[in-house]
C-alpha positions as CSV (number, residue, x, y, z in Angstrom):
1,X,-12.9,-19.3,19.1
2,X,-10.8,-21.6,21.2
3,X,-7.8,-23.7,20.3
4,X,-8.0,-27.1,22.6
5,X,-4.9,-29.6,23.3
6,X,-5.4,-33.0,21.3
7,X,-7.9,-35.0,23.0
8,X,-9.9,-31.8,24.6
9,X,-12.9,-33.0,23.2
10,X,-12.7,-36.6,24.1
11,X,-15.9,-38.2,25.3
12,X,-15.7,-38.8,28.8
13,X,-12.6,-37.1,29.9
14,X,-11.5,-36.8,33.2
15,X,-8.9,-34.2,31.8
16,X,-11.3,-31.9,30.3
17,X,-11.1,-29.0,33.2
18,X,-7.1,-28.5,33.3
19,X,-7.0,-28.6,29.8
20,X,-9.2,-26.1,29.1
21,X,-7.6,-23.8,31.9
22,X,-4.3,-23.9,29.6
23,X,-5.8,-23.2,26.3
24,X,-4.8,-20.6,24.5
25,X,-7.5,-18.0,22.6
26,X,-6.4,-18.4,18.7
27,X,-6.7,-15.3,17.0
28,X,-7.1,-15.4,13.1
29,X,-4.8,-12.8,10.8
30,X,-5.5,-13.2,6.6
31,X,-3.1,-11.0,4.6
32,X,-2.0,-10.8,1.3
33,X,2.0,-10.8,2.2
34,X,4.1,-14.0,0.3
35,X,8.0,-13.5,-0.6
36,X,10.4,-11.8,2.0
37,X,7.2,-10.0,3.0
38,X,5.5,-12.8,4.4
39,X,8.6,-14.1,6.0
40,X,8.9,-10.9,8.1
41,X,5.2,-10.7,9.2
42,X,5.8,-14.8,10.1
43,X,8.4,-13.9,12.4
44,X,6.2,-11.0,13.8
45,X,3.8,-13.4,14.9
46,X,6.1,-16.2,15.7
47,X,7.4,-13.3,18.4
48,X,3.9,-12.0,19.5
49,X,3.5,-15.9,20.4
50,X,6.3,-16.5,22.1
51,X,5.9,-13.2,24.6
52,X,3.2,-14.4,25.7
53,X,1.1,-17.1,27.0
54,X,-3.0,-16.3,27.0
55,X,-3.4,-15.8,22.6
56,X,-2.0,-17.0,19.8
57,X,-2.1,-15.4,16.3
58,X,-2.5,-17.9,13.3
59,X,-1.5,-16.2,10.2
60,X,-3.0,-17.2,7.0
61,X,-2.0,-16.4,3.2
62,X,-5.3,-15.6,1.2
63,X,-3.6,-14.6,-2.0
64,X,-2.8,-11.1,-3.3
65,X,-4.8,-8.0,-2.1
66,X,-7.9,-8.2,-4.2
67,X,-7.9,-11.7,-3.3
68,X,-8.0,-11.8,0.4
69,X,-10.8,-8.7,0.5
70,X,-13.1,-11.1,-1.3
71,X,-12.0,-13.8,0.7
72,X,-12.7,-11.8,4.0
73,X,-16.1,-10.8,2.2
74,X,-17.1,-14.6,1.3
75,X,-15.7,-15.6,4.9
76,X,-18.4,-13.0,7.0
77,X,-20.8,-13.8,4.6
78,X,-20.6,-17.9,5.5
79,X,-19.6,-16.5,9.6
80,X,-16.4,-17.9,9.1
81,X,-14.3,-14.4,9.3
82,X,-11.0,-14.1,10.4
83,X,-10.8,-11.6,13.5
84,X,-8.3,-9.6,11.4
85,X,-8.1,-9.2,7.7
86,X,-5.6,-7.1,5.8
87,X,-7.2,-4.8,2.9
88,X,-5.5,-2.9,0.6
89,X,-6.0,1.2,0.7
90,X,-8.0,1.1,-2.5
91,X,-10.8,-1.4,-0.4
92,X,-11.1,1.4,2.6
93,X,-14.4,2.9,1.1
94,X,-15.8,-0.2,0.6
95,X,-15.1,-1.6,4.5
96,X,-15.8,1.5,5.7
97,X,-19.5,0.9,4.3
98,X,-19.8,-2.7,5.2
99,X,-22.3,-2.1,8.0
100,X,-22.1,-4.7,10.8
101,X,-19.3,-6.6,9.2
102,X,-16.4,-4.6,10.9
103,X,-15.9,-3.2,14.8
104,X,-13.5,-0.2,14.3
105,X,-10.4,-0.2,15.8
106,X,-10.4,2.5,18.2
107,X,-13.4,0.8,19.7
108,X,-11.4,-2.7,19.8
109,X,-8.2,-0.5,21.4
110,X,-10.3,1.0,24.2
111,X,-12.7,-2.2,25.3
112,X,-9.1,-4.4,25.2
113,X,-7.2,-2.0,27.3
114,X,-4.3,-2.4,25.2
115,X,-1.9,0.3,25.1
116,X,-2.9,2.9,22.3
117,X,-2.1,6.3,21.3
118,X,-3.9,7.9,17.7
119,X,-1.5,10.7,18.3
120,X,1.6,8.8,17.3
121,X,0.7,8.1,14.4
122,X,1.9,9.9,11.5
123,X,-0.8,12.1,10.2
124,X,-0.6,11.5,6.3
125,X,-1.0,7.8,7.0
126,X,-3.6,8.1,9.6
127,X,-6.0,10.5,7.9
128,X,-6.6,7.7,5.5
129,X,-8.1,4.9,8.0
130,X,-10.0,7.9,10.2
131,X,-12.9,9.3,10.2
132,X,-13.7,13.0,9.6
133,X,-13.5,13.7,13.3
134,X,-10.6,11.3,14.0
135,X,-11.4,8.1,14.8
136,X,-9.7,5.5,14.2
137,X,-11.0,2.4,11.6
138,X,-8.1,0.4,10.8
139,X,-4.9,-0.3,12.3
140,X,-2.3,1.1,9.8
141,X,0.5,-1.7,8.9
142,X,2.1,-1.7,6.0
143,X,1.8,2.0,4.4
144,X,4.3,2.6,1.1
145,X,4.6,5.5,-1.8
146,X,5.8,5.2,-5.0
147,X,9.7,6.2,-5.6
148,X,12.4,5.7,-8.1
149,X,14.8,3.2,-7.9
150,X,17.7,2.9,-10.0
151,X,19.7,0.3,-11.8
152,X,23.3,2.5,-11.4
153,X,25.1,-0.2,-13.1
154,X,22.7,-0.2,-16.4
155,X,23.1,3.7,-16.1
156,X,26.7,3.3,-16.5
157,X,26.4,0.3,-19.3
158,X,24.7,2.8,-21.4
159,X,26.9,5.7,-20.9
160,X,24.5,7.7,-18.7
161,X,26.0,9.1,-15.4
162,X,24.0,7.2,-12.6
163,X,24.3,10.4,-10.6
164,X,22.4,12.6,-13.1
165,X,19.2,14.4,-11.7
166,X,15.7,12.4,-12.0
167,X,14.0,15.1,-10.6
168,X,11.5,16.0,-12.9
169,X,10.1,14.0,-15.9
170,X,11.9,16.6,-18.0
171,X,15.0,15.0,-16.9
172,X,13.6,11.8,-16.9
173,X,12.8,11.9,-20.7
174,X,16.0,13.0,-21.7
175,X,17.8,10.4,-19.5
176,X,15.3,7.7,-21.3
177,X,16.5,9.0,-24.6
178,X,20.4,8.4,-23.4
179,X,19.6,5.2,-22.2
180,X,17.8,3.9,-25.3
181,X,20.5,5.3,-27.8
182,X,23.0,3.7,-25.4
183,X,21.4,0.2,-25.8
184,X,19.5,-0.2,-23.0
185,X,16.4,-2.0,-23.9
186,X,14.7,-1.5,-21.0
187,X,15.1,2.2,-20.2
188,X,12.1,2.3,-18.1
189,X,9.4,-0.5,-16.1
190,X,6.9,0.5,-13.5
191,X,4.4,-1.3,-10.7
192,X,0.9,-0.4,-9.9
193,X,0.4,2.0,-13.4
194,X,-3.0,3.5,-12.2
195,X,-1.4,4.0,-8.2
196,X,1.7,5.5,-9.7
197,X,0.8,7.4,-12.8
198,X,-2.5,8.5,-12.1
199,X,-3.1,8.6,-8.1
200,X,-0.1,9.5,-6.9
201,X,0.5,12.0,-10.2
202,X,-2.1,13.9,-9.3
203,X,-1.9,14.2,-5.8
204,X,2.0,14.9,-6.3
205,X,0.5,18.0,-8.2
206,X,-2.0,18.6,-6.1
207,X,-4.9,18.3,-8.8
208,X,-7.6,16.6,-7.8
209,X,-8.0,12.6,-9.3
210,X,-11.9,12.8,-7.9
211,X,-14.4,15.3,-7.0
212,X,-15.2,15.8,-3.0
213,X,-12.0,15.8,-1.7
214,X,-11.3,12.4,-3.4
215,X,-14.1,11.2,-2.1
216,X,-13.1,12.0,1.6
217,X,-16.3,13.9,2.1
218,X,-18.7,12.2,0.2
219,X,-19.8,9.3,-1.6
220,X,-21.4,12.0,-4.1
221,X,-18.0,11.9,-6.2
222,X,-16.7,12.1,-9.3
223,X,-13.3,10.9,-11.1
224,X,-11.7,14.1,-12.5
225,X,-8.5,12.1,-13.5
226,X,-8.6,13.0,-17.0
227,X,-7.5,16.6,-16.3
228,X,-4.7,18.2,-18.3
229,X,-1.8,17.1,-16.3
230,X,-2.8,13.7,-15.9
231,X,-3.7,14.1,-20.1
232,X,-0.2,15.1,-20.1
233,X,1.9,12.4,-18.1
234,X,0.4,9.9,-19.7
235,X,0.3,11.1,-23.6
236,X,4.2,11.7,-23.0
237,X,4.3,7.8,-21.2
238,X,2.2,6.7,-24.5
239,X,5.2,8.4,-26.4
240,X,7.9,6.3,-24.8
241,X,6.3,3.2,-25.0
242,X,6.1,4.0,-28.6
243,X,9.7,4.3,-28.8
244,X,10.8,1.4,-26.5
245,X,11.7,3.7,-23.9
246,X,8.7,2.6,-21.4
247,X,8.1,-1.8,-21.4
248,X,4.8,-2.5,-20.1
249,X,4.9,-5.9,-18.4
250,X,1.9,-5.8,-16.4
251,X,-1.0,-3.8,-13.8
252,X,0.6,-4.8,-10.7
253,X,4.2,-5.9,-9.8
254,X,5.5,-8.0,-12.6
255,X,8.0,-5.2,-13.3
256,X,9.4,-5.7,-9.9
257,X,11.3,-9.2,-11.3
258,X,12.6,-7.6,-14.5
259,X,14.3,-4.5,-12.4
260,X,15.7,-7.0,-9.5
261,X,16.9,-9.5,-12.2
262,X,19.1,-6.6,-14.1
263,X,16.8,-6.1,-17.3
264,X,15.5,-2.4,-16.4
265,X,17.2,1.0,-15.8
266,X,14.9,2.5,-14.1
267,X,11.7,1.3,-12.1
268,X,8.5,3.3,-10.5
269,X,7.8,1.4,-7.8
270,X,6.3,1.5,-4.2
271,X,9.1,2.5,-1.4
272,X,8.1,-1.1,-0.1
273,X,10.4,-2.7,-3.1
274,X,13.0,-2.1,-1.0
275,X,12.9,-5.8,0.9
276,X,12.9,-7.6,-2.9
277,X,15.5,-5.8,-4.4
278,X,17.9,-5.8,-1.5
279,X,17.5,-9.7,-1.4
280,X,17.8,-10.0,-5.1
281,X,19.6,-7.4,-7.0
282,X,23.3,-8.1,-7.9
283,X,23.8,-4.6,-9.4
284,X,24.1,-1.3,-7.2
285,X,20.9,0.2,-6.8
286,X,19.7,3.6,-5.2
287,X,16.3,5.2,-5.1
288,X,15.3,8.3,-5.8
289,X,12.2,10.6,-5.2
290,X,9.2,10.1,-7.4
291,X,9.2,12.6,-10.7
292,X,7.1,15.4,-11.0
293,X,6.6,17.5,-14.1
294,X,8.6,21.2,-13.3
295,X,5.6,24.0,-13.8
296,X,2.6,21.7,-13.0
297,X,0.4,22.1,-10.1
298,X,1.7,22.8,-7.4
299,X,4.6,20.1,-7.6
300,X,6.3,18.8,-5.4
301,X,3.3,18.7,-3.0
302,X,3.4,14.9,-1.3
303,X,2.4,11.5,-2.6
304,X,0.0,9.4,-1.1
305,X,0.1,6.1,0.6
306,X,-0.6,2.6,-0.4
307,X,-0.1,-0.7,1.2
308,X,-2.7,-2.3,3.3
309,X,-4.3,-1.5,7.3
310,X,-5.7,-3.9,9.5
311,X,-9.7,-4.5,9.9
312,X,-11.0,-5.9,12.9
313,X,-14.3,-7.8,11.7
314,X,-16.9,-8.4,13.8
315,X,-18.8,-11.7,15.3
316,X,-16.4,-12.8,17.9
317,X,-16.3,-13.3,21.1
318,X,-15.0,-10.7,24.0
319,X,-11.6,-12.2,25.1
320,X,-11.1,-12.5,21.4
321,X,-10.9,-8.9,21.1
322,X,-8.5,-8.5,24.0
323,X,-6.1,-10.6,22.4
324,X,-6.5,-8.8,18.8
325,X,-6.2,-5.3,21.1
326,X,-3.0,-6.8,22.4
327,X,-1.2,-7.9,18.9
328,X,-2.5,-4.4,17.2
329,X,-0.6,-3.0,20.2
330,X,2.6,-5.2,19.3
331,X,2.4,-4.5,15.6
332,X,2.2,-0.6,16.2
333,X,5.2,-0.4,19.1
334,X,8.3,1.5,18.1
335,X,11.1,-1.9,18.2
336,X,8.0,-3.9,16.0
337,X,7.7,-1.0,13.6
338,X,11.3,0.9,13.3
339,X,12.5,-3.0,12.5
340,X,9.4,-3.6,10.1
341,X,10.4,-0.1,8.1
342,X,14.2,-0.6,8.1
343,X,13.6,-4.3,6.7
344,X,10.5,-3.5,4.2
345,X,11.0,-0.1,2.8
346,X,7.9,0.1,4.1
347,X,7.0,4.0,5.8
348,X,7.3,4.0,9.5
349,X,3.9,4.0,10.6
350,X,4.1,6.0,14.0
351,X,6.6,9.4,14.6
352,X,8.2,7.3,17.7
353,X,9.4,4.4,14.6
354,X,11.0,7.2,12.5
355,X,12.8,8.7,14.6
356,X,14.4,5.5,16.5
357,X,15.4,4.5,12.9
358,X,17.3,8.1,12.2
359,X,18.9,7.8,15.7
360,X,20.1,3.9,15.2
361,X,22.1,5.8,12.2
362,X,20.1,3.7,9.8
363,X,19.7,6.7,7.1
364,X,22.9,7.3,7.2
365,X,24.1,3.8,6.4
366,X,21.7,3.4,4.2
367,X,21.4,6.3,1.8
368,X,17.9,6.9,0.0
369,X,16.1,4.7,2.9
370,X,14.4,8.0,3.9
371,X,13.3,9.2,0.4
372,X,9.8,8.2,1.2
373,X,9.3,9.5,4.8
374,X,10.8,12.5,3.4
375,X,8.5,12.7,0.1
376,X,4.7,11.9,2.4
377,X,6.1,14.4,5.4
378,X,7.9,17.5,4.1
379,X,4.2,19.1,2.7
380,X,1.3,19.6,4.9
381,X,-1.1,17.3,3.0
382,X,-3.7,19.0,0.9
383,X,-7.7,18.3,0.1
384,X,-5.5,16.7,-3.5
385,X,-3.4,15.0,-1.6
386,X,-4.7,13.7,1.5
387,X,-5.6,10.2,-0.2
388,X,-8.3,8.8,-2.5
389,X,-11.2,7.1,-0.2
390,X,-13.7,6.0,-3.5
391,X,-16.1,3.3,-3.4
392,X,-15.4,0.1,-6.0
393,X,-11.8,1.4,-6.6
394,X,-10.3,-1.9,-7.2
395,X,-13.1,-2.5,-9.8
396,X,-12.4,0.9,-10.9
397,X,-8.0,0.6,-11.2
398,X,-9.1,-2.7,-13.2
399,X,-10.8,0.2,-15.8
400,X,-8.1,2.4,-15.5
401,X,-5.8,-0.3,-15.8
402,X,-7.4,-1.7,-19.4
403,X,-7.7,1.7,-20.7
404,X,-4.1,2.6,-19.8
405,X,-2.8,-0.7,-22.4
406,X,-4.9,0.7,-24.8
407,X,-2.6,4.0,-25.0
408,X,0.1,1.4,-24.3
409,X,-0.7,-0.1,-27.6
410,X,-1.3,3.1,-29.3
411,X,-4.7,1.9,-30.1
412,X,-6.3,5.1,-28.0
413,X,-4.7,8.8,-27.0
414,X,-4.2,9.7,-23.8
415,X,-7.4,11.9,-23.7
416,X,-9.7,9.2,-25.0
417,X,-8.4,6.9,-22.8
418,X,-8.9,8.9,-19.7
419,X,-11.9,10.6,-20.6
420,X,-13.2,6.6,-21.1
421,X,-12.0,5.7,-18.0
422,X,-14.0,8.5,-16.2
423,X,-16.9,7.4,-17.8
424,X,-17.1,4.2,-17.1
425,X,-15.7,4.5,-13.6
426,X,-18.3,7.3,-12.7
427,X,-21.2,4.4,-13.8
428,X,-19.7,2.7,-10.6
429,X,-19.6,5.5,-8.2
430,X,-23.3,5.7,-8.6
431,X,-24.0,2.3,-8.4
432,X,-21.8,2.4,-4.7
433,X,-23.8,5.6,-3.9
434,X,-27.0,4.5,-4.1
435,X,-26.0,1.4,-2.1
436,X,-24.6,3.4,0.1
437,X,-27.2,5.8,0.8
């Protein structure tokens, strides 16, 4: 796909050849990113551009995640695809088994000749996008975990010391109590429910939330989130909403604007919050580690990743792929990304990035900015908590999701809920197994 100078393709031109010789190879980028976020990926490519002369990157909005996967789908299937699409973790399984529609990145890396290393990559965000002997699918971009930010200023409104310990849901529940019999009506909001509370809660505890590795080994798999510490976590979260301590305002971010705004104490949310509620928040704010229940599994073990990776999709031509090789290599050098983590809360995706932040003495200026390298890197990852690779998982968090505001409501318990939710989601495990066969 070419990009011509007006008047390229007028009949008869005597100015056809120069033109042509000028022209630029326009590469196509769809992502889900609005908001700060798609500011800072604008200027990414608005820098790409300008170093250079032979591509250009034209970045397109497609809508939030689940959006621009089915956009990418619809595109390939009317061969109109982008050359890179942006797909949330939860829609890995489901490229990784869309035969002929993608050309994996490690492939795209070597045929361009761009400058590529799978070694600097940091292994807990790798080992999602790879395959089981290592290579390379999808460019990692924007990788996150959940953390704990809080509202100090709310803390102190209600009497509670904004210093106390969050550690451990122990403390958490008596802080909620505090907070609630201090006036706060909002003691406690949260993002992504079934990413938080269920994914990341169980590989925190390194229980398993599906069978096979969490589907890492097999598309023969299982949910197995209705276990007794996931029973647990969410019974008690059942409890507080009960009680006013936990306000349900949504399944994805719609939390995010009652924290930044002032309403909310305290607020489970992705590490990647960090770009909103620096822009936004007039209140101090700090962020903690995410919870974990004291005695359960084998807490604290390390959280898993969300955010999005990059897909290369096939059906283009071969200088195409050169320039795609060339802006993956951009995206993943240590200035793009230690700027890109420092900015976006976002985890640094390589070693190189992490370290260049610590040294720039960005840590230390800003305190809590390493919470989340800290919380995926301190634990050699486990079979629990090396990720969740399951096919239809967005259709599956939508399950999740609905059963979750049942218990919510209080029209279900937490084990009926879960055990529901298992049920129904393992009916769409074997559908994508069969298909996948």
């Amino acid at each position: 796909m070419k990009k011509f100078m007006l008047g390229a393709l007028a009949a008869g031109s005597t100015a056809l050849t120069p033109i042509v010789a000028s022209a630029q190879t326009e590469i196509q980028f769809w992502h889900a990113f609005t908001g700060r976020l798609g500011e800072l990926v604008a200027a990414q490519v608005e820098d790409f551009n300008e170093m250079q002369d032979d591509y250009e990157v034209v970045a397109s909005h497609k809508g939030n995640y689940s959006e621009t996967l089915n956009a990418g789908i619809a595109a390939f299937r009317a061969g109109e695809q982008p050359h890179i699409l942006m797909v949330f973790e939860v829609g890995t399984a489901t490229m990784m088994g869309a035969k002929g529609a993608i050309r994996p990145v490690y492939e795209v890396m070597e045929e361009s000749g761009a400058e590529f290393d799978p070694d600097a990559y940091i292994g807990s965000v790798k080992g999602y996008y790879t395959t089981t002997d290592g290579q390379m699918l999808s460019l990692p971009f924007n990788s996150s975990t959940p953390v704990l930010w809080v509202n100090r200023d709310a803390m102190e409104a209600a009497g509670v010391d904004p210093d106390t310990d969050l550690s451990t849901w122990q403390k958490v529940d008596e802080v909620l109590t505090q907070l609630k019999e201090g006036g706060e009506e909002c003691p406690l909001v949260t993002a992504w429910q079934s990413w938080i509370h269920l994914e990341n809660l169980s590989a925190y505890h390194d229980v398993p939330f599906a069978t096979q590795d969490n589907g890492f080994v097999g598309t023969d798999t299982e949910l197995a989130l209705n276990g007794e510490t996931q029973v647990k976590h969410i019974e008690k979260m059942g409890e507080w909403a009960k009680d006013g301590k936990f306000v349900y305002t949504g399944r994805r971010n719609e939390g995010g604007a009652n924290f930044r705004s002032g309403e909310c104490a305290l607020f489970t949310e992705s590490s990647a919050g960090y770009a909103g509620i620096k822009a936004e928040a007039e209140f101090d704010f700090d962020v903690r580690p995410l919870p974990y229940w004291e005695g359960e599994g084998n807490a604290p073990q390390n959280t898993i990743i969300g955010g999005a990776s990059l897909w290369v999709m096939e059906g283009h031509e071969p200088e195409e792929y050169k320039g795609v090789g060339e802006f993956l290599s951009y995206l993943s050098s240590t200035p793009v990304q230690a700027q890109w983590h420092q900015d976006t809360g976002y985890l640094p995706i390589t070693t190189a990035a992490g370290e260049a932040t610590r040294e720039a003495g960005f840590y230390e200026e800003n305190p809590g900015t390493d919470v989340a390298v800290t919380q995926m890197t301190a634990k050699e990852p486990t079979a629990n908590s090396k990720g969740i690779r399951l096919g239809s998982f967005d259709q599956i968090r939508g399950i999740i999701d609905e059963e979750l505001e049942g218990v919510w409501a209080g029209d279900k318990t937490a084990q009926e809920a879960l055990d529901s939710a298992k049920e129904r989601g393992d009916q769409l495990l074997r559908r994508f197994e069969q298909a996948n066969r």
